[in-house]
C-alpha positions in Angstrom: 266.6 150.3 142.3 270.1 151.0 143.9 269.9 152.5 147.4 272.1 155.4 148.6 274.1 153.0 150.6 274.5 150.3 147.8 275.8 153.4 145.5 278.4 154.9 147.8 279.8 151.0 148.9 280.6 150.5 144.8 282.0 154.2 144.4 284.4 153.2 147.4 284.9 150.0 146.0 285.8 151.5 142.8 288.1 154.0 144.5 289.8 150.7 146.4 290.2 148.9 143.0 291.8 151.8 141.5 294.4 152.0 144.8 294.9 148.4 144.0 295.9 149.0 140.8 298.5 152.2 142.3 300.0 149.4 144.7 300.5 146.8 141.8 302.6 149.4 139.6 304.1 150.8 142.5 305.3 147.3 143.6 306.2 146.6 139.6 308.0 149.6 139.4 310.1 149.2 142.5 309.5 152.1 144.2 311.6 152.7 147.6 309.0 154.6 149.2 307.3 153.5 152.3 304.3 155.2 151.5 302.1 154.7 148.8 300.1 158.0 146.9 296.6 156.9 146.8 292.9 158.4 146.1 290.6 158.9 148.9 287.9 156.0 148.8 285.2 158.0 150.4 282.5 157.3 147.6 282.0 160.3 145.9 282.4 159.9 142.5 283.9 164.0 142.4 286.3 163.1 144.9 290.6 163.2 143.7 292.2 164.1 146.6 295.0 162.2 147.3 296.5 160.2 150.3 300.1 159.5 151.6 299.5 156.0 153.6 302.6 153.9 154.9 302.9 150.6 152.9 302.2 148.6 156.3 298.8 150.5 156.7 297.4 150.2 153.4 297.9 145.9 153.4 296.5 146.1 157.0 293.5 148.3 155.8 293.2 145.9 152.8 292.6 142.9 154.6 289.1 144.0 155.8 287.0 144.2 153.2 284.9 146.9 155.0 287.6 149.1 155.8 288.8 152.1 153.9 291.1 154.7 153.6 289.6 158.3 153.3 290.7 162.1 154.0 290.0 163.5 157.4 285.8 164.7 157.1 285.1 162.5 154.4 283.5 159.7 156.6 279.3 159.2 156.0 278.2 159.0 159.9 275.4 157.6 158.8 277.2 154.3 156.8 280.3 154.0 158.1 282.6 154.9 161.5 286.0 156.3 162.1 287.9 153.1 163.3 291.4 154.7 162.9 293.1 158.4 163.1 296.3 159.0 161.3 297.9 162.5 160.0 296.2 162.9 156.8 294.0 160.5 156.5 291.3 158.1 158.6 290.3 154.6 158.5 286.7 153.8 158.1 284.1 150.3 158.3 281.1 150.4 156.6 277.9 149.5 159.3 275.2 150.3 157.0 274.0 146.2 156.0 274.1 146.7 152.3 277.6 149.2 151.9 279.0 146.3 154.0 277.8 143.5 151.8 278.5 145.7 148.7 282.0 146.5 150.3 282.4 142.4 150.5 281.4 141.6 147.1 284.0 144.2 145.2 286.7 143.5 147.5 289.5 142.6 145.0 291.1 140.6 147.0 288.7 138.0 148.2 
């Protein structure tokens, strides 16, 4: 049986393939803007807010597979810790063992 852990890691690694998918159009579609309109990858599933994150941050976040982008209060203090504070949103790592291996396994781009 999936732990609570193991369940949030693929909800954010759900979120962070669906943000892949926003960068790959955006970049298709040529859009000027320096910041890219993405969902919040806190993990739960109910979550839709969105996120205005500078081009540069989201391929810096997206080369750590345990990082993720998520909206200020979103975090899970028990799972994961605020590595990064920008307006709007924060940068998280997954600590918990198994979010962290989940988070590594889903990562799109590995």
């Amino acid at each position: 049986m999936e732990g609570r852990a193991e369940r949030i890691g693929r909800n954010e690694a759900l979120f962070r393939e669906v943000n892949e998918s926003i960068e790959r159009i955006s970049a298709t579609l040529e859009v000027s803007d320096d910041r890219l309109q993405i969902l919040c990858e806190c993990g739960v599933p109910t979550c839709l807010e969105q996120l205005y994150v500078p081009m540069s941050d989201y391929e810096r976040v997206r080369a750590g597979s345990t990082l993720f982008l998520i909206k200020p209060g979103h975090e899970h203090g028990d799972l994961e810790e605020v590595v990064e504070e920008h307006d709007g949103y924060h940068v998280v790592r997954k600590q918990d063992p198994d979010a962290a291996r989940v988070a590594r396994e889903l990562d799109p781009r590995d």
